[in-house]
C-alpha positions as CSV (number, residue, x, y, z in Angstrom):
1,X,52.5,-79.8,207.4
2,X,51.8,-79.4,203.6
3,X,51.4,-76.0,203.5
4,X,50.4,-75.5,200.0
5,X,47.2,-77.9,200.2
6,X,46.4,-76.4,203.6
7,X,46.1,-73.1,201.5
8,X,44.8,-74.9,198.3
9,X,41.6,-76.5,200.4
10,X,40.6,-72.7,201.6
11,X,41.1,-71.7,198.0
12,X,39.0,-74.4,196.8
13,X,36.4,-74.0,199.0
14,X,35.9,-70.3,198.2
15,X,35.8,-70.9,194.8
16,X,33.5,-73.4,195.1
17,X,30.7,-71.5,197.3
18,X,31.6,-68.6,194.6
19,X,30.7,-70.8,191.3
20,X,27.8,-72.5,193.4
21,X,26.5,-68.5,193.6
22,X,26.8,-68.0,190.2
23,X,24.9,-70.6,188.8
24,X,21.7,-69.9,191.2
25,X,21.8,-66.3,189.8
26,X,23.1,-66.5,186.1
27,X,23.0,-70.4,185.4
28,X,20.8,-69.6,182.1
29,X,22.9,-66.4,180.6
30,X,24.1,-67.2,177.2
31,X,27.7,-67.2,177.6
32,X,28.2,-67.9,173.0
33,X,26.6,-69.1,170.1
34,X,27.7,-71.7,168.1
35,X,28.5,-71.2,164.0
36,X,27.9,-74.0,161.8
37,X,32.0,-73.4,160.4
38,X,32.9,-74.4,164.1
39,X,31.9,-77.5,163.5
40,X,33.7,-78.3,161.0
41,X,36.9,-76.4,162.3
42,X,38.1,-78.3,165.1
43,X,35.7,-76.4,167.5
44,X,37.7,-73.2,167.1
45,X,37.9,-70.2,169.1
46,X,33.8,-71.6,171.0
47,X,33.8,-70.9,174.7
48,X,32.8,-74.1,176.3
49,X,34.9,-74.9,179.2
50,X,36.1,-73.6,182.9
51,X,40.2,-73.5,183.1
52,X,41.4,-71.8,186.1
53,X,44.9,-71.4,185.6
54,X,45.5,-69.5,182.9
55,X,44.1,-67.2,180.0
56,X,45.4,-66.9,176.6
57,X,45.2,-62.7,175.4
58,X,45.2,-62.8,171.6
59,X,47.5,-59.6,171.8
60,X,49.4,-59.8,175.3
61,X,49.4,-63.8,174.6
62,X,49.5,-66.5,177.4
63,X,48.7,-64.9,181.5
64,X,49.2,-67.3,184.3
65,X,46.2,-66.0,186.7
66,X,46.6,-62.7,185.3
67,X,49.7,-62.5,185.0
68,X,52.0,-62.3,181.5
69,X,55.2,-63.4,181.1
70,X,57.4,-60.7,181.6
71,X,55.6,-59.6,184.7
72,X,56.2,-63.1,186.0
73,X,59.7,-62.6,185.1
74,X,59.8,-60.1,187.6
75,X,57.8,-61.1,190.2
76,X,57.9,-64.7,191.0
77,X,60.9,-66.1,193.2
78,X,64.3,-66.6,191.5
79,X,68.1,-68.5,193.3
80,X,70.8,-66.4,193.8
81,X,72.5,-65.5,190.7
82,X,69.5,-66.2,188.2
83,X,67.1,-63.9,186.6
84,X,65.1,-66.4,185.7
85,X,61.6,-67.5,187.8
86,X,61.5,-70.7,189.6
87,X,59.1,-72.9,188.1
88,X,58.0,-74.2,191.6
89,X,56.9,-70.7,192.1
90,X,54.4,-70.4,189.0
91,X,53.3,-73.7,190.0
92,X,52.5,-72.3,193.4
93,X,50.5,-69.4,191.8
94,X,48.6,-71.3,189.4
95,X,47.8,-73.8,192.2
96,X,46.7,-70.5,194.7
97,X,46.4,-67.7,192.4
98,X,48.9,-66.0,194.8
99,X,52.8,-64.9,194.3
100,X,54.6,-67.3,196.4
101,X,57.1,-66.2,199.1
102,X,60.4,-67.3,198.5
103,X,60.2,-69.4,201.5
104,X,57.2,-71.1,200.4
105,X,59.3,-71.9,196.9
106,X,62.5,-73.3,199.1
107,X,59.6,-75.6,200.5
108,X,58.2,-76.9,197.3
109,X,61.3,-77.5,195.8
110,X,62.5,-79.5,199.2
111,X,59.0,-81.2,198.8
112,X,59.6,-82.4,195.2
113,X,63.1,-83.7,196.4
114,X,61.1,-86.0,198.6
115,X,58.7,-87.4,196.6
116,X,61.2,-87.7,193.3
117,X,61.6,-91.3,192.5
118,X,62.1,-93.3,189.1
119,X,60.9,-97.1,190.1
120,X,63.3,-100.0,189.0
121,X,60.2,-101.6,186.8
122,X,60.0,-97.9,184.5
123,X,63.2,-98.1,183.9
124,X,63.6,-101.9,182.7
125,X,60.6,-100.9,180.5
126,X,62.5,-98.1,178.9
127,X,66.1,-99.6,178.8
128,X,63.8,-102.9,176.8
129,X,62.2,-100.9,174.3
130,X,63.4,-100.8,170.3
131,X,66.3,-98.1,170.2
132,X,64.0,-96.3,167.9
133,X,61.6,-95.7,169.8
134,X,60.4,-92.0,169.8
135,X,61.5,-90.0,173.1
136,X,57.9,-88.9,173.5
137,X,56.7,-92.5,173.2
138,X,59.1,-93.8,175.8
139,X,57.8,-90.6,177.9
140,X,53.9,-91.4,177.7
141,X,54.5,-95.3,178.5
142,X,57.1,-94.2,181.5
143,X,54.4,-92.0,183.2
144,X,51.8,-95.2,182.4
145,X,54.2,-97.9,183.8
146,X,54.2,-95.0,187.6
147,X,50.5,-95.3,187.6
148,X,51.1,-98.2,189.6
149,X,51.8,-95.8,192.2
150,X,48.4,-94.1,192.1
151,X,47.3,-92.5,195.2
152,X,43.4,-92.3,193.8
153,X,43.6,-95.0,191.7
154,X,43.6,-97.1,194.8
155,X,41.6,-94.9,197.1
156,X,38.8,-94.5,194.9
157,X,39.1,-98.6,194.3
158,X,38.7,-98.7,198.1
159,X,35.2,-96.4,197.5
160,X,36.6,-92.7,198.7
161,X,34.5,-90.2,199.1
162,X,33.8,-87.2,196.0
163,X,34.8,-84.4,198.6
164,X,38.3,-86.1,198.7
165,X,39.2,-86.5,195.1
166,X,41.0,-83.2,194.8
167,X,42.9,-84.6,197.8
168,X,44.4,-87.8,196.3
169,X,44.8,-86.1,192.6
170,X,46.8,-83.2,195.0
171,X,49.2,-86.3,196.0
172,X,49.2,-87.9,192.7
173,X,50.0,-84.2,190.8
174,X,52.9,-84.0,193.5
175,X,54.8,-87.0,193.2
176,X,54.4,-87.1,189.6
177,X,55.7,-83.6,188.9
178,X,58.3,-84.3,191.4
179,X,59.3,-87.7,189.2
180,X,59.1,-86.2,185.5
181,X,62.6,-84.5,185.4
182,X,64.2,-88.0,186.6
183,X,62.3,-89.7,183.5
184,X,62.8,-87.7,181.5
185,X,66.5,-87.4,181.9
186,X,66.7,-91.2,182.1
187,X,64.7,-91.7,178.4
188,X,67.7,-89.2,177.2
189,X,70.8,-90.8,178.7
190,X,69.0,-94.2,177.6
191,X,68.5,-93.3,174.2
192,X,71.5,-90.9,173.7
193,X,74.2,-91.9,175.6
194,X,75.9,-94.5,177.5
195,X,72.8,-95.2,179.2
196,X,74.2,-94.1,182.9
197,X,72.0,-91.8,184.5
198,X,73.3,-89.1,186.7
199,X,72.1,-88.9,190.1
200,X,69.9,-85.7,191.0
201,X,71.7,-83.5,193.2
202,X,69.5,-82.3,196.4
203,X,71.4,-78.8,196.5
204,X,69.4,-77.8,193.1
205,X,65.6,-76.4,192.5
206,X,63.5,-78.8,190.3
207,X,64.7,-77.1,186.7
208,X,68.5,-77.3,187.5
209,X,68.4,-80.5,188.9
210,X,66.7,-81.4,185.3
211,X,69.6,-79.8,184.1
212,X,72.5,-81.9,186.1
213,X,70.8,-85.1,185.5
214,X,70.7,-84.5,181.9
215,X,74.6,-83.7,182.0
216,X,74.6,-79.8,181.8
217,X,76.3,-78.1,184.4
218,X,76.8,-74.5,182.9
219,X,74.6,-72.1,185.1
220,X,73.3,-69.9,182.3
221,X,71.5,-73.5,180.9
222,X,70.1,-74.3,184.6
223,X,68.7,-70.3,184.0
224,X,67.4,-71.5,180.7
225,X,65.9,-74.7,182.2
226,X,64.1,-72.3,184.7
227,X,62.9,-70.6,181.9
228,X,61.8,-72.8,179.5
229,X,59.6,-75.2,182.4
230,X,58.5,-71.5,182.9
231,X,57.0,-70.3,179.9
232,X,55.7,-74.0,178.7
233,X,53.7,-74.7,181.6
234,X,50.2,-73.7,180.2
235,X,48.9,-72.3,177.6
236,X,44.5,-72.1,178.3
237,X,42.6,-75.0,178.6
238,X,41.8,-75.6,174.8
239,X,45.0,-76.5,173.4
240,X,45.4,-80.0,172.9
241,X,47.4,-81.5,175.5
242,X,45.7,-79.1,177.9
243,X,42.2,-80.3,177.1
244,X,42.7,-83.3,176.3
245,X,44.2,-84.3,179.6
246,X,41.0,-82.3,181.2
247,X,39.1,-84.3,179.4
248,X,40.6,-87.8,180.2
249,X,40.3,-86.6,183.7
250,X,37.0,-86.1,183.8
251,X,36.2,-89.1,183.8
252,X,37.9,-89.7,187.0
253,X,41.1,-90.9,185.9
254,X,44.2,-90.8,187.9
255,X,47.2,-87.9,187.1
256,X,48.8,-90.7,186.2
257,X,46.4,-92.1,182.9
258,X,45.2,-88.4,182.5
259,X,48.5,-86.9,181.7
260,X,50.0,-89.7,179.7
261,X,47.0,-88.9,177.1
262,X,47.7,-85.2,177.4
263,X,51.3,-86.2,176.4
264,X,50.0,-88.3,173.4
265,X,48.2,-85.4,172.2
266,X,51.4,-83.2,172.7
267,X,53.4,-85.7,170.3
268,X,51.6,-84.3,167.4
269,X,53.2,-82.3,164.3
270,X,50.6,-79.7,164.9
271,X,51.0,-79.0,168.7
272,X,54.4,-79.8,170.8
273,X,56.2,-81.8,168.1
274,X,56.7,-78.6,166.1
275,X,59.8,-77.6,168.3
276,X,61.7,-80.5,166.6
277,X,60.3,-79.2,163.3
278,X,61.8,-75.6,163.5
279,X,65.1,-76.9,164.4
280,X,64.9,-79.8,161.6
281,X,63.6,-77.0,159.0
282,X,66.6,-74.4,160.0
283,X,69.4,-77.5,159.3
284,X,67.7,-78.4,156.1
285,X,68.5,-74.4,155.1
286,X,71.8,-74.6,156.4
287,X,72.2,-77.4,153.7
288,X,70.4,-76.6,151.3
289,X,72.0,-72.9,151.3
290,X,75.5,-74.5,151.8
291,X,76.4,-72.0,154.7
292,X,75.9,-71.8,158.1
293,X,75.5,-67.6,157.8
294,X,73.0,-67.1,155.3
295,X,72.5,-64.0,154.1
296,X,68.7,-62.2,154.5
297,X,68.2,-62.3,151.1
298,X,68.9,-66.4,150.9
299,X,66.6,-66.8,153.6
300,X,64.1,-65.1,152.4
301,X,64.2,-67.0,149.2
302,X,64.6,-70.4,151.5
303,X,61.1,-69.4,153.2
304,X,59.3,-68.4,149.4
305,X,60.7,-71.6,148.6
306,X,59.3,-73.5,151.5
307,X,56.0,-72.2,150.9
308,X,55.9,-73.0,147.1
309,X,56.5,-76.4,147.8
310,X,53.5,-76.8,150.1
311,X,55.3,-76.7,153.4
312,X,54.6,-74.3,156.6
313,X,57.2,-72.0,157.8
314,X,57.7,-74.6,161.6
315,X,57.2,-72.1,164.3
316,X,55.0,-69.4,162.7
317,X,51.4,-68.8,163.2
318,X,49.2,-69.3,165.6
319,X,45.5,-70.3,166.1
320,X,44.9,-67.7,168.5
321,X,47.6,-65.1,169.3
322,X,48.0,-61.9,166.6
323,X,51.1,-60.6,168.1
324,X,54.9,-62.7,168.6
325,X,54.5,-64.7,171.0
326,X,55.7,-63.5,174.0
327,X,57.5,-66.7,175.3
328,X,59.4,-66.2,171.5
329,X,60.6,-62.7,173.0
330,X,61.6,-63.9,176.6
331,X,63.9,-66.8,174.7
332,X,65.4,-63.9,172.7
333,X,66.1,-62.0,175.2
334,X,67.8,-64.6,177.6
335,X,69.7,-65.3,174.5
336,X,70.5,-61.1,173.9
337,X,72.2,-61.6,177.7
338,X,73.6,-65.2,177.9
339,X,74.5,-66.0,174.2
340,X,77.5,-64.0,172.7
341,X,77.7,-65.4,169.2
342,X,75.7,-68.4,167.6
343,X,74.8,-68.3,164.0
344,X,71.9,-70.6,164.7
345,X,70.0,-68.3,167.0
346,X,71.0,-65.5,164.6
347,X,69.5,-67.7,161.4
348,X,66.5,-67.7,164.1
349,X,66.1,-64.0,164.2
350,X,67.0,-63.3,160.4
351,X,63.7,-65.8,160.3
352,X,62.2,-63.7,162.7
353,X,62.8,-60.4,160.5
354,X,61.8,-62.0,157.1
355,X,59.4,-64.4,157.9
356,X,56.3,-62.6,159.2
357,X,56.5,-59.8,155.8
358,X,56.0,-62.7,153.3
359,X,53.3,-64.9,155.2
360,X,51.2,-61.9,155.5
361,X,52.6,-60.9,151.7
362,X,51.6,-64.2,150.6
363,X,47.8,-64.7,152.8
364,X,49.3,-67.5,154.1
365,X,48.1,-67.4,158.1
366,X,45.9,-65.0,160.2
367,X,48.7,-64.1,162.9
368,X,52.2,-64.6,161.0
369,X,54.4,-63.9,164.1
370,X,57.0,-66.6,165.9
371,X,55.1,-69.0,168.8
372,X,57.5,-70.5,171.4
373,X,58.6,-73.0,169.5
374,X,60.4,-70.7,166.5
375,X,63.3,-70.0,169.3
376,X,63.3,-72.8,171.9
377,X,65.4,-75.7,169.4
378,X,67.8,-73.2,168.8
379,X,69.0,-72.2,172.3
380,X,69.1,-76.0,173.2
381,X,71.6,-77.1,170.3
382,X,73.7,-74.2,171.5
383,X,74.3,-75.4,175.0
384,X,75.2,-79.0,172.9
385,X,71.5,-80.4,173.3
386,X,71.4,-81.4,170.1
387,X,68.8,-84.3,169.9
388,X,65.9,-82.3,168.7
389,X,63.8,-85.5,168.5
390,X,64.0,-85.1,172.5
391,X,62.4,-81.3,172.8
392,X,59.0,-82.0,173.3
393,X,59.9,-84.6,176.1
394,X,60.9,-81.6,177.9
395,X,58.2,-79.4,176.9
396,X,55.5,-82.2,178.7
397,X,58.2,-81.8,181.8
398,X,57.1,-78.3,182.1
399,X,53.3,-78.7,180.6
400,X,52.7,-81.2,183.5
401,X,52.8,-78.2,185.7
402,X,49.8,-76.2,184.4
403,X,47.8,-79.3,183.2
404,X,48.1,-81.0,186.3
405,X,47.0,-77.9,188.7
406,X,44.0,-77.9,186.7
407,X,43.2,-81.4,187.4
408,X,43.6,-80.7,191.1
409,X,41.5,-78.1,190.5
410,X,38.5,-79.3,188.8
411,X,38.2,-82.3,191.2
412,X,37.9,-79.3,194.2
413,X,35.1,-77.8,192.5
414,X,33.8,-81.3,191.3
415,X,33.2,-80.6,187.6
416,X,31.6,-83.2,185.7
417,X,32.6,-86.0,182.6
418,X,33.0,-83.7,180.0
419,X,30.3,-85.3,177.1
420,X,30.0,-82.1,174.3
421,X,26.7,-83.6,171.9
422,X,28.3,-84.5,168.3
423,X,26.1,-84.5,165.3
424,X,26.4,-85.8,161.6
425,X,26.6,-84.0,157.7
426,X,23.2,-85.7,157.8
427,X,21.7,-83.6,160.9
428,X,23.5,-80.5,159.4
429,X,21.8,-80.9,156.0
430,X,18.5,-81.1,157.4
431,X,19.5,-78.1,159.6
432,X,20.5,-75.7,156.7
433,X,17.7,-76.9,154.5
434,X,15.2,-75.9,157.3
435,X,17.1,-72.2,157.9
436,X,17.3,-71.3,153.8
């Protein structure tokens, strides 16, 4: 029995008979109004849509149903000899909204093991494509070429029933999470290396086996893996990879199509590509600067440099959080423990200590503290991971967990096509002109 979407249909059907209650009583409450600057601004900061999973604190940063990151640090279920969470368990509280038992982790993990495959025909695609293709690229059109395999695609083609969407996205979720860590560790040994992927391993959870097939044995990296799928899962519903595969799922598109788009949107400079720019901004200083131990003093100049040239400081600032990011802080900790000596994660703190005094100095950005992505490029070259073009591939491994329980989700409670009403400069300069 499937024990998770036995207790997932319970779940759904409370919620659903509690949201149904909600709009007969307060359906018409004004929940925000709308300035005329959010239009213009990329919709910023305007409540406008329902994301179970988790909740972004501008102070205590991302919460996974409540819960912040060093609280799931403690609570959710770890393997013998690791302080770090499983990611099967966070995906089994964002799914439930309820700490998993360890014995319903060693079932999800056994779970994925089953429905993991890799067909023959994504990886002919991949092994054909230019050598130059970008990793993420190869990602989005390997998840495409699995939508072959669509539980709802072909259901719905076959006219299934609304009640049982959330049933065939629950499959499609499943044996797609199951699958990303075998893709994604086939685009790197088929862009990287000899091309020879390493076979999964059934004795491991879902993050070291990620870890194995991508050639890494040490067990402080499979910890690191189990943190990093962790703390990347989800982040709200309104960041871009988040939203927009919400979006391309609302209009009843399969896992597969939905979260392909999500990854396009995570490709971008200004969302997940920016791990790859921390770690390609800290190498330029270690050139530049001629030394791979800089001094405070030349990195602060390096960063008032930076900025006088018109470039961002990669890694700092962030549209909503005013504090460090807090999945900056676990990274820095796991490296405190695991790491003895590594002048690259030490250049990354130095940053960390001069970095946040001159953006605010200089009015540069609201919130000048580290996001995720100021550490994460750092611990990876250290364990010899040194492909940075490759990072965000496995930032979508782990985003697929959050982005894809809220698909699951919002077929349960059968939320509409999302259609948000544009308007033009013409309909706004009749606006103002009627309002001076």
């Amino acid at each position: 029995m499937d024990q998770l979407k036995h207790i997932f249909k319970e779940k759904a059907a409370a919620r659903a008979e509690e949201i149904k209650n909600i709009l007969g009583s307060h359906g018409d409450s004004i929940v925000d109004q709308v300035k005329l600057s959010q239009l213009y601004s990329g919709m910023r900061g305007l409540k406008s849509m329902i994301y179970e999973t988790s909740e972004l604190d501008p102070v205590e940063g991302i919460r996974f149903r409540g819960y912040s990151i060093p609280e799931l640090r403690e609570k959710l279920p770890k393997t013998e000899g690791c302080d770090e969470p499983l990611p099967e368990g966070l995906f089994w509280l964002m799914l439930t909204g309820e700490i998993p038992l360890n014995e319903n982790v060693a079932w999800l993990t056994k779970e994925w093991q089953k429905r993991a495959k890799l067909p023959d025909y994504t990886k002919n695609m991949i092994d054909n494509m230019p050598g130059d293709t970008h990793p993420m690229t190869l990602f989005s059109m390997g998840i495409m070429s699995m939508q072959n395999e669509s539980i709802f695609a072909s259901k719905y083609a076959k006219g299934m029933k609304k009640q049982d969407y959330w049933e065939s996205t629950y499959e499609d979720s499943m044996n797609l999470i199951a699958s990303l860590p075998h893709l994604a560790a086939y685009i790197y040994h088929s862009k990287y290396k000899t091309g020879l992927s390493i076979k999964p391993d059934p004795k491991l959870d879902w993050a070291a086996n990620y870890a194995h097939m991508l050639g890494k044995e040490e067990k402080s990296f499979q910890g690191l893996m189990r943190l990093y799928l962790t703390i990347h899962s989800d982040h709200e519903g309104g960041n871009a990879s988040a939203h927009t595969t919400h979006l391309v799922n609302s209009t009843l598109s399969d896992s597969y199509n939905s979260l392909a788009a999500g990854m396009n949107a995570l490709a971008g400079p200004l969302h997940g590509l920016a791990n790859q720019e921390v770690i390609k901004w800290i190498f330029e200083m270690i050139q530049d600067l001629g030394t791979e131990t800089p001094s405070d003093t030349q990195i602060e100049d390096y960063i008032k440099k930076t900025l006088a040239n018109g470039r961002v400081i990669p890694g700092y600032g962030h549209a909503v959080l005013r504090r460090p990011d807090p999945r900056f802080i676990a990274q820095k900790r796991f490296a405190e423990k695991h790491i003895n000596k590594s002048n690259l994660i030490d250049i990354v703190w130095k940053v960390f200590e001069n970095a946040p005094h001159i953006l605010m100095t200089e009015g540069k950005v609201k919130n000048p503290w580290p996001n995720v992505d100021a550490h994460s490029g750092a611990l990876l070259v250290h364990y010899g991971l040194k492909e940075y073009d490759y990072y965000t591939v496995m930032f979508g491994v782990s985003r697929a967990l959050g982005v894809l329980a809220m698909a699951i989700w919002s077929r349960a409670l059968g939320f509409p096509l999302e259609r948000p009403k544009s308007v033009t400069t013409e309909w706004v300069r009749n606006f103002t002109s009627k309002n001076v």
